[in-house]
C-alpha positions in Angstrom: 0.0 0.0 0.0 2.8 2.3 0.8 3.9 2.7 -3.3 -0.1 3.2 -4.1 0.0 6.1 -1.7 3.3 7.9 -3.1 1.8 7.4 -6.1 -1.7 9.3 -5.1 0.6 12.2 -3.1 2.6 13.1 -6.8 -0.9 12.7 -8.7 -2.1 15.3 -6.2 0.9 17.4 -6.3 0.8 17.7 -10.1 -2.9 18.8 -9.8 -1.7 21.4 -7.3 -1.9 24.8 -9.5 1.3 26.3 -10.2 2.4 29.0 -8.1 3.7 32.2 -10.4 5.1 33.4 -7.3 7.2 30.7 -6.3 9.1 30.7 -9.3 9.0 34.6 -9.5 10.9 34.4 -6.4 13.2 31.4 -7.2 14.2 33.9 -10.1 15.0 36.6 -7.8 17.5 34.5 -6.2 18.9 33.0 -9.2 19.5 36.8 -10.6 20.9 37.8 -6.4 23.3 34.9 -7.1 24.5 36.6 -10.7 23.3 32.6 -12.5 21.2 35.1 -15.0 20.2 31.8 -17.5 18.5 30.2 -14.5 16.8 33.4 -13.4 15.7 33.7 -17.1 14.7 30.4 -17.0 12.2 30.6 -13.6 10.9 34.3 -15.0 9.9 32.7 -17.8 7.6 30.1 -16.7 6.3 32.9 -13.6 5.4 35.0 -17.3 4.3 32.7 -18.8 1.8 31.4 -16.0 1.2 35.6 -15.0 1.9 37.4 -18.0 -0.3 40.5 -17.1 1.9 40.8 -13.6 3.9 44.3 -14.4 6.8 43.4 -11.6 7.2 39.6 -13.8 7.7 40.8 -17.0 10.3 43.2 -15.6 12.0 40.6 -14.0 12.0 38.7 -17.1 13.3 41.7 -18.9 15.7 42.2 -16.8 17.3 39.4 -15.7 17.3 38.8 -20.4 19.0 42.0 -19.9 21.6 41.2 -17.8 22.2 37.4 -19.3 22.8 39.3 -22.9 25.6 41.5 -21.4 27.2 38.7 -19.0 27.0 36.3 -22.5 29.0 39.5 -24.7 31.6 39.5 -21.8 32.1 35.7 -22.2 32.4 36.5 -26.1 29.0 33.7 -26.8 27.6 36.6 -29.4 25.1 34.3 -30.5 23.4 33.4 -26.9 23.9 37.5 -26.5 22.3 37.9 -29.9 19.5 35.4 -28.4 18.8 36.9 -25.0 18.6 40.8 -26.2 16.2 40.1 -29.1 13.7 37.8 -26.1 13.8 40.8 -24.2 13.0 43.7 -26.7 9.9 41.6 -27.2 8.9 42.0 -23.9 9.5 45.8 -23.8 9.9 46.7 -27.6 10.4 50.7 -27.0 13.7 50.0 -24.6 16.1 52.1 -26.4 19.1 50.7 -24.1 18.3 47.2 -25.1 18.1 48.0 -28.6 21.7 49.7 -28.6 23.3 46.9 -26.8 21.8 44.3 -29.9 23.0 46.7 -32.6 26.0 46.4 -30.8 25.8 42.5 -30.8 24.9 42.2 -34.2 28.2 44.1 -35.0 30.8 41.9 -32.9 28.9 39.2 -34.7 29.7 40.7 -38.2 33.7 41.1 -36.9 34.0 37.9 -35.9 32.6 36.6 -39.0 34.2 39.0 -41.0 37.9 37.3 -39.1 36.6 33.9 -40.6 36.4 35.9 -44.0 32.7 34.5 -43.9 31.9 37.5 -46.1 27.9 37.1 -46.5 27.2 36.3 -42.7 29.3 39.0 -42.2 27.1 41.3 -44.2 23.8 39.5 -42.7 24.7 40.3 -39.1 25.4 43.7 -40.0 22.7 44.2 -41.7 20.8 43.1 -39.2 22.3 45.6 -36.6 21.7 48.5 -39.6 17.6 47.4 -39.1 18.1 48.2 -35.4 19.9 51.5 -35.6 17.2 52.3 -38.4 13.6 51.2 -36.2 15.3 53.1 -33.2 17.2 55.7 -34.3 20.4 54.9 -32.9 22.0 57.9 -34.3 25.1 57.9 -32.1 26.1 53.8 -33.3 25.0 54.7 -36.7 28.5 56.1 -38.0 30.0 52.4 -36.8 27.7 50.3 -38.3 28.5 52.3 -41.3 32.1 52.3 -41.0 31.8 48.3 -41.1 29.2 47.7 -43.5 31.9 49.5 -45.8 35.1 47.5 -43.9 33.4 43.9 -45.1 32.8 45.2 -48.1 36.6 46.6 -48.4 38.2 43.4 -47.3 36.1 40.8 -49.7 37.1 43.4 -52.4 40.5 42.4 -51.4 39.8 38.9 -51.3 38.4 39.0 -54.9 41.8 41.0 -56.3 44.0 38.2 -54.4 42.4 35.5 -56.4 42.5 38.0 -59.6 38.5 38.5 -59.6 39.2 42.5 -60.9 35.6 42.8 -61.8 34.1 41.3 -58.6 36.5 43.7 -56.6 35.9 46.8 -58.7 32.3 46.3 -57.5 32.9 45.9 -53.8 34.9 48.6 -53.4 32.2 50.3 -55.2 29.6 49.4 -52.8 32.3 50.0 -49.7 32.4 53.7 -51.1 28.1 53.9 -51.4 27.8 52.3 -47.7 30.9 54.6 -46.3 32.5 57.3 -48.3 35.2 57.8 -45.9 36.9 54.8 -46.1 40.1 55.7 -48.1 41.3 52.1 -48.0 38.7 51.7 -51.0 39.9 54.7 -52.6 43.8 53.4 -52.5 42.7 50.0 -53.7 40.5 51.0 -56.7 43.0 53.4 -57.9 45.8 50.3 -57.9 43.0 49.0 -60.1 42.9 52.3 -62.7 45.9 52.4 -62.7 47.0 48.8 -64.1 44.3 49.0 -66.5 45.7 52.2 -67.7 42.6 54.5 -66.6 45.0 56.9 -65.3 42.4 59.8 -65.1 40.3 57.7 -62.5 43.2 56.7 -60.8 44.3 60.0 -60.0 41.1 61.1 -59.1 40.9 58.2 -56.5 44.1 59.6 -55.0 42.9 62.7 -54.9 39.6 61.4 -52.8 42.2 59.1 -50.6 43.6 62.8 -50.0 41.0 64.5 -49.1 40.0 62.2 -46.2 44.0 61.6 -45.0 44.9 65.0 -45.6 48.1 65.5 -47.8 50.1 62.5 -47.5 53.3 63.1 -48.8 53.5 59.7 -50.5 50.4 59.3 -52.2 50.9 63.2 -53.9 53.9 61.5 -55.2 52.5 58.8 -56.9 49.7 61.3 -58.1 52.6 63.1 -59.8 53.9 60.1 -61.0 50.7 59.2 -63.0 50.2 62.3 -64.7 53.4 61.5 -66.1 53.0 58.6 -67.0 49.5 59.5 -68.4 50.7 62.2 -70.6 52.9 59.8 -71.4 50.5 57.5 -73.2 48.6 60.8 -74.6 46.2 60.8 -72.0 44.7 63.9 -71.5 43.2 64.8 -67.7 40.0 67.0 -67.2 39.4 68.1 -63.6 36.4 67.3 -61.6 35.3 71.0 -62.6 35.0 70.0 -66.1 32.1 67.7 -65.8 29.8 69.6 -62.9 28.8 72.8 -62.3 27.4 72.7 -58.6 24.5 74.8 -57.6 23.6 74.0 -54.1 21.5 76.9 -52.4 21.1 76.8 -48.8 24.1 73.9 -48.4 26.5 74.4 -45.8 30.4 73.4 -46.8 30.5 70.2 -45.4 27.4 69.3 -47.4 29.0 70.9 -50.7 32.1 68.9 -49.8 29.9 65.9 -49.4 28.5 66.6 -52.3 31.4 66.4 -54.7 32.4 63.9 -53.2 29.9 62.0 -54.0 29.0 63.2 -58.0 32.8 62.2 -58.3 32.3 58.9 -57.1 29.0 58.1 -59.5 30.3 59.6 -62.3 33.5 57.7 -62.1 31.5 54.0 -61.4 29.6 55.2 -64.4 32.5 55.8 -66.5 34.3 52.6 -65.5 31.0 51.3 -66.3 30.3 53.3 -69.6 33.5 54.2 -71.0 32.1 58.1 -71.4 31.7 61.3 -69.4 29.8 64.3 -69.5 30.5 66.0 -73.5 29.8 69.4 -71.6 28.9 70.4 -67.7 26.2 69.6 -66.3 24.6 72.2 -63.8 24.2 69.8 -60.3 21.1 71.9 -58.3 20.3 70.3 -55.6 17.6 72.6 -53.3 18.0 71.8 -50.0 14.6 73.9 -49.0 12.6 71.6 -51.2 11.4 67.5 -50.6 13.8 65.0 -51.2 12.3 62.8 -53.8 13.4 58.6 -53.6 14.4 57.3 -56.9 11.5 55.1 -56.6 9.6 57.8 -55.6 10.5 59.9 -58.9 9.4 57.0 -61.1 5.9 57.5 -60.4 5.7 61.2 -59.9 4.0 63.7 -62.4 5.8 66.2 -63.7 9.6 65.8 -63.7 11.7 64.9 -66.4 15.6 64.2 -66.8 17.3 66.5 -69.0 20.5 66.5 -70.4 22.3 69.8 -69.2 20.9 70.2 -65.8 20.4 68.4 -62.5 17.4 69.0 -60.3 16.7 67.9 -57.3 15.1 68.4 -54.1 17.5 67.9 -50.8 15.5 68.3 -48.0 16.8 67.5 -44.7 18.3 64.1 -46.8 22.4 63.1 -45.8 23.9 63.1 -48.9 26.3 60.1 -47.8 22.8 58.1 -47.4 22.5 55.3 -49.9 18.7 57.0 -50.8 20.4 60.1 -51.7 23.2 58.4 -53.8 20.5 56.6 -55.8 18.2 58.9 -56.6 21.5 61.2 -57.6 22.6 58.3 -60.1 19.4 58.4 -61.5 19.5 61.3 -62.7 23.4 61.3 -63.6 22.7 57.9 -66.0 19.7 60.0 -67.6 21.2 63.1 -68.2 24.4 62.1 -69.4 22.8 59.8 -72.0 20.9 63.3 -73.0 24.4 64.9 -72.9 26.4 63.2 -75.1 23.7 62.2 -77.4 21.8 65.4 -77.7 18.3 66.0 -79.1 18.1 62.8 -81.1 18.7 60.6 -78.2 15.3 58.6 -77.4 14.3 59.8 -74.1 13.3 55.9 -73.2 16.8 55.0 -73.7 18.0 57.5 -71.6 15.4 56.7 -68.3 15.7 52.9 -69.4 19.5 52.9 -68.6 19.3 54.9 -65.9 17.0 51.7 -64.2 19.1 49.3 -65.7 22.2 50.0 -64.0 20.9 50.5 -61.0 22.5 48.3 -58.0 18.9 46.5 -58.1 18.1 46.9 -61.8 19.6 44.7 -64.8 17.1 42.0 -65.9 12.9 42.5 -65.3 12.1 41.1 -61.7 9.1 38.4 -62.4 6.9 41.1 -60.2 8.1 43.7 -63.3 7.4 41.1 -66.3 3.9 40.5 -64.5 3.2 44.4 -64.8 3.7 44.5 -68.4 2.0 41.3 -68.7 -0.9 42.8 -67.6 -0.9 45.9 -68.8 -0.3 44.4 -72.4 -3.3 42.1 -71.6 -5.1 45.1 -71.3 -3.8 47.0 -74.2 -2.5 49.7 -72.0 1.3 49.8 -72.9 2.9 52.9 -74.7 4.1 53.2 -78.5 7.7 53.6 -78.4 7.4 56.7 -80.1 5.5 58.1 -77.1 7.6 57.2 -74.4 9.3 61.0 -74.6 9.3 63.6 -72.0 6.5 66.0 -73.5 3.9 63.3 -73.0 5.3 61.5 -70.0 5.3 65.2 -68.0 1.4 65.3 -68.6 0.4 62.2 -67.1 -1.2 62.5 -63.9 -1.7 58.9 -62.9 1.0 57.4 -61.1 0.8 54.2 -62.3 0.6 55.3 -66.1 3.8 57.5 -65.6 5.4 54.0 -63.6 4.7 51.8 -66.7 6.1 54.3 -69.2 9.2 53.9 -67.6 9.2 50.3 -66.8 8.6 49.8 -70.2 11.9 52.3 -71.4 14.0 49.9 -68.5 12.6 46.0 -70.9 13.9 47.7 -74.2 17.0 48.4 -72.0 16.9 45.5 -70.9 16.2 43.3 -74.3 19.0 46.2 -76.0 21.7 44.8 -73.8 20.9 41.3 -74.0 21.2 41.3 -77.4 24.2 43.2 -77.6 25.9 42.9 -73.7 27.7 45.1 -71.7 30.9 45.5 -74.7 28.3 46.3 -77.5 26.3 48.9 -75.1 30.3 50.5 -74.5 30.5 50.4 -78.1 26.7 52.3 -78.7 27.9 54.8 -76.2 30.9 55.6 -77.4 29.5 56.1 -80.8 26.9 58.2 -79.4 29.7 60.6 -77.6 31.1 60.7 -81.0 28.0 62.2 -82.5 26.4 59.1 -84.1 22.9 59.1 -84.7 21.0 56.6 -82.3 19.1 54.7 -85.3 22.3 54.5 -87.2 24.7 53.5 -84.0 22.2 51.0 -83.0 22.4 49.2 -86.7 26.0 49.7 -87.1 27.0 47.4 -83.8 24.0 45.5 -84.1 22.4 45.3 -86.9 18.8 46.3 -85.2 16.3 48.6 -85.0 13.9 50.0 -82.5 11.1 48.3 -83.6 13.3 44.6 -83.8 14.1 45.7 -79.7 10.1 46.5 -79.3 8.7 43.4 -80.5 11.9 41.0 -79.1 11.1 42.1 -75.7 7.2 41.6 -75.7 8.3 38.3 -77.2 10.1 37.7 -74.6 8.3 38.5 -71.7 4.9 36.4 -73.3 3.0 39.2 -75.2 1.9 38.9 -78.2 2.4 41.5 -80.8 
């Protein structure tokens, strides 16, 4: 009998409700004792029994809290990582909390970024970037900058050790979007130039790497040395001032500084990209007293228009170092200097096409894209090409009218280049800058026609003509 009565004394201990309390206070003492994972642990199942009590979720927080920062200290990121993203669940507005993950997520991204684990790198730090951005961590923001652009740098580096000059020109591209002040970038992309004989950008690099180091006696030797060796070869040099004239009312000089900055850095990815620059100035106005229009944002608006001598933007209270800024800027650099060194003939859809094709997320149609035009050609709502020009697109009012017309400029782009790549669309450009005709450039490298593009890419994408 006396193992039949144990057996009824458990039964009725595990119908015995559970106490929230008692493990409320077993966590108190855990957390007194500094064992943080077991205080965690009783919290949890006091919350979890009492989750409207306002002193038990505060425990929980806390003792989360405290097990993130004792886990950091022990360098276990990941359990860190763990405990700080339980406890901003709990209490999501806890600015503190929120600082310490960015922070995690970062050590993560170094230590990753040691195991030259490139993409988790980039995940983790991304990650962090989400935090500073839903907080507004303002004063961690710079850091998480600084090595968004450092894991960027060093896989560039990676890439040029195992002779991957393409794949490294484009990191060290993206290292200079996410953080213009890393001058490591600058050095390494001008080693680049240089070797590949594009002395004029290689210089220029220098001269950025100077700007941010201040004048280093050995790098305004090797600048020296280059424009030498460039006139050399019959290279000639233009300055920066050749290519923009700023207009920038209401900037301050850090801002204009900025500013350059940055148009030198876009034009010369473009020229790398392009093989051409700017046949005359273009006027850079950026307002700073007016709205800052998204790139996204300017496909879909009524009323604006890329032109090819000029431009125009709104600044508002937008960081010219942001990537927003920077691709709204490129926009309307690809645009206008297509207009610029094609002049009036130029067809405006090429112009707005290419300046959505090579953006960082353009290229190819997404499927989401393809199943626009789809629809619209379902509908019989796509443009004529010959009506995909500036005078009409200006007086649409609808936004998604004015967001086809130039979806539809970024498929011929995007049909153009697959027929003729990247080297046939440096060859159209260059022809253009030489004062080709479009119709007659286009048929001389390959062989086709407007129309040919126009029906190849509704072909393509399942329309029928």
């Amino acid at each position: 009998m006396g193992s039949f009565s144990l057996v009824l004394v458990l039964v009725a201990l595990a119908a015995k409700p559970l106490d929230p309390n008692q493990f409320n206070r077993m966590g108190v003492q855990y957390a007194r004792e500094g064992n943080y994972a077991k205080a965690a642990e009783s919290f949890r199942q006091s919350f979890a029994l009492e989750p409207r009590q306002p002193i038990i979720r505060y425990n929980l927080f806390n003792a989360l809290n405290n097990l993130s920062i004792e886990s950091a200290r022990q360098d276990k990121v990941d359990e860190a990582i763990a405990a700080c993203s339980e406890a901003l669940r709990i209490i999501p507005e806890d600015v503190r909390v929120a600082s310490n993950l960015a922070i995690f997520f970062q050590n993560q991204a170094v230590e990753l970024l040691e195991k030259k684990q490139f993409a988790e790198a980039q995940e983790a730090i991304l990650d962090a970037q989400k935090v500073v951005d839903q907080f507004g961590l303002g004063k961690i923001a710079a850091t998480i900058r600084e090595t968004r652009g450092r894991i960027y740098l060093l896989e560039g580096r990676d890439k040029f050790a195992r002779n991957d000059v393409s794949e490294a020109l484009d990191l060290y591209d993206k290292c200079l979007q996410v953080n213009p002040e890393e001058a490591l970038a600058y050095l390494d992309r001008s080693r680049i130039y240089y070797e590949q004989d594009f002395f004029q950008d290689a210089i220029a690099d220098l001269e950025m790497a100077l700007e941010i180091l201040g004048q280093n006696p050995e790098i305004l030797s090797l600048v020296q040395r280059l424009k030498i060796e460039a006139g050399k070869k019959g290279q000639t040099l233009s300055d920066q001032d050749a290519f923009f004239i700023l207009e920038s009312p209401g900037a301050n000089p850090s801002q204009d500084q900025v500013l350059k900055r940055v148009l030198k850095d876009i034009r010369l990815s473009i020229a790398r990209n392009l093989t051409v620059n700017p046949k005359t100035p273009l006027v850079v106005s950026i307002r700073w007293s007016e709205p800052f229009i998204p790139y996204n944002q300017w496909l879909s608006s009524p009323g604006l228009r890329l032109e090819g001598d000029r431009i125009s933007m709104g600044g508002g209270e937008t960081d010219p170092n942001s990537e927003a800024f920077r691709e709204a800027l490129a926009l309307h650099y690809v645009g206008s200097l297509v207009l610029n060194i094609g002049g009036s003939g130029i067809p405006y859809w090429f112009a707005v096409g290419l300046a959505q094709y090579l953006h960082p997320a353009g290229g190819k149609l997404s499927p989401d894209e393809v199943e626009q035009l789809l629809s619209a050609g379902e509908n019989f709502l796509l443009f004529r090409v010959e009506d995909l020009v500036p005078e009409k697109i200006i007086r649409l009012e609808d936004s998604g009218a004015i967001r086809l017309a130039y979806l539809q400029s970024k498929a011929l782009v995007a049909e153009l280049v697959d027929s003729i790549r990247m080297n046939g669309l440096r060859q159209l450009m260059r022809s253009l800058s030489a004062g080709v005709p479009f119709d007659q450039a286009l048929k001389d490298i390959a062989n086709l026609t407007v129309e040919e593009i126009d029906r190849d890419w509704k072909k393509q994408a399942g329309l029928r003509n």
